[in-house]
N, C-alpha and C positions, 0 to 999 in steps of 0.2 A: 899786244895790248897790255896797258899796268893796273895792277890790280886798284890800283885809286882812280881808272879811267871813270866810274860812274859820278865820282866826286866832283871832277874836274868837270865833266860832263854838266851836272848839276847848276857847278858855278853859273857856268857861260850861258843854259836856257834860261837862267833866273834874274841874267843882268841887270842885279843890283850893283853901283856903285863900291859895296864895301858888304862884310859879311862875317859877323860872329857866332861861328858854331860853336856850339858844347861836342865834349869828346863824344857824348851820346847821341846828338844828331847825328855826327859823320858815322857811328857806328850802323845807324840807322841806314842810313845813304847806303853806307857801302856792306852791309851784312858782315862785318870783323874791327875788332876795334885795331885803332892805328897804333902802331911800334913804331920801332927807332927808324926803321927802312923807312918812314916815312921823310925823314929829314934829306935824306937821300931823291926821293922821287919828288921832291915836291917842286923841282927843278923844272919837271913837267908842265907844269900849270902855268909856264909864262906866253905857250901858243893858243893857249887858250886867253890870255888878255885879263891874268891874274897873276897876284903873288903873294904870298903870306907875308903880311907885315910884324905879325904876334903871334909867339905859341908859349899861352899863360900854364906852366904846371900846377900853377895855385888854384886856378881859378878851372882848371882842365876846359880850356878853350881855344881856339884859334882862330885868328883873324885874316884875310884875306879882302886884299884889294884890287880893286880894275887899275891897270897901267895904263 
């Protein structure tokens, strides 16, 4: 299991369309905040029936949409 599984998780029971979280929700979500491994696993999230479309470092956000 990856440790962003409850993320991912999250995504798909909330089936919204499309989805801006702040680095603080997902820290929320997932009890740690996201690093660089993140750019790595997020590869994950396309069987889930998503994919990050944005990862704002200005704005500490990322976006993610339904495929």
């Amino acid at each position: 299991m990856s440790k962003y599984e409850p993320l991912w998780k999250y995504l798909k029971e909330n089936k919204k369309e499309s989805y801006k979280l702040s680095y603080e929700e997902i820290k929320r979500i997932l009890g740690f905040d996201i690093d660089h491994s993140f750019l790595t696993y997020k590869k994950e999230l396309k069987p889930y029936g998503y994919e990050v479309s944005k990862i704002s470092m200005k704005e500490k956000t990322v976006m993610f949409s339904k495929i």
